[in-house]
Phi, psi and omega in degrees: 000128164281122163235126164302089185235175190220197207300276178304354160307280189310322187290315179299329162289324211260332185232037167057000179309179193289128178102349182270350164278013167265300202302312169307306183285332171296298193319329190281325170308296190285346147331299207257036168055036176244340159237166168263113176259109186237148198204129180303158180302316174325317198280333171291312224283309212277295164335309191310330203265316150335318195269312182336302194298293192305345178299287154001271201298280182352306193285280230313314154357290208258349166295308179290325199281303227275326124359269206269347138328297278202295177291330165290337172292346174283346167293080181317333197294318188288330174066021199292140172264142217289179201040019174301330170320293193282348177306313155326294172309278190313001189265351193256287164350277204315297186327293175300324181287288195323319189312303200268336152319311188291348184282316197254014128299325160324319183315288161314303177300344206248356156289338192258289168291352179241187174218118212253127184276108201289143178281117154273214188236338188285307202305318175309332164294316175283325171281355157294321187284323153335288184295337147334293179287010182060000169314281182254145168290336200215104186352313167282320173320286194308317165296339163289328150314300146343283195317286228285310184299307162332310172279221228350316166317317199272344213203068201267150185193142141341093207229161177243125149257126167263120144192121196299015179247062187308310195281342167254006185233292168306080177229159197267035217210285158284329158340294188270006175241351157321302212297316190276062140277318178116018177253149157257095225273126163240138197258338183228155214270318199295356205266308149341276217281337161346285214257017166304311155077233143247092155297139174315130173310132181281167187259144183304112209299173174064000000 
């Protein structure tokens, strides 16, 4: 079985979100060869700048918290224990760095085990023709889309798209331009592994 996965696959393991002990057993399947887990480049690609912004937002956080902190410690009434600022800072530091250290170890795991489908120039043509046609609004969407439907054109199998952006992907729209492909859209990864079920291993792409 081809399971198809995009962008909140990675975000969602790395930052421990709803669905990542599902996602964690997909990954652990195509280790052990039992799906071909496959994800467009966009989709490595994209997380990164995803976490950047939340970094982002943490240090901005932890500036404002570490502020006002500071000023409560000067309050004998607060009773704050002393070096709690900086006890604060470094935790949001730890926090942010583990994130990404866990990215690009993901990174790894999903170069060695999975198999990532390039942005090319045809797909970028096909996620323009998407967004023409209002199946999606939204560029990255359309290039995840594009990729996945190309490989299947080209490589047709019997497939799961997991993507975990239900309001813009479970839509009868993409649905119906999946279906002859032979894929099938799940918005949540256990529904997946339903009907992943126990299938025969699949063989190492190439």
């Amino acid at each position: 079985m081809r399971v198809y996965v995009e962008s909140n696959f990675l975000v969602g393991i790395v930052l421990g979100q709803e669905h990542s002990k599902e996602c964690g057993e997909l990954l652990d399947l195509a280790k052990a060869s039992r799906i071909e887990l496959v994800l467009p480049a966009f989709a490595i690609v994209e997380p990164m700048e995803t976490l950047r912004r939340r970094r982002e937002d943490l240090d901005d956080y932890g500036k404002r918290s570490k502020k006002w902190v500071r000023e409560l410690a000067r309050m004998k009434a607060a009773n704050l224990p002393e070096g709690i600022a900086s006890e604060l800072e470094r935790a949001i530091n730890d926090a942010t760095n583990s994130i990404f250290v866990h990215l690009v170890d993901l990174r790894s795991q999903l170069f060695a085990h999975g198999r990532i489908l390039a942005l090319d120039v045809a797909t970028l043509k096909k996620s323009q023709d998407l967004r023409d046609q209002a199946v999606l609004k939204d560029e990255k969407d359309a290039i995840m889309l594009a990729a996945v439907m190309l490989d299947l054109a080209s490589a047709p199998a019997p497939s799961i798209f997991v993507n975990l952006n239900s309001n813009d992907f479970a839509t009868p729209e993409v649905e119906s331009l999946l279906g002859p492909l032979q894929c099938i859209v799940f918005s949540k990864p256990k529904d997946a592994l339903r009907r992943i079920g126990a299938g025969p291993p699949t063989p190492p792409a190439g």
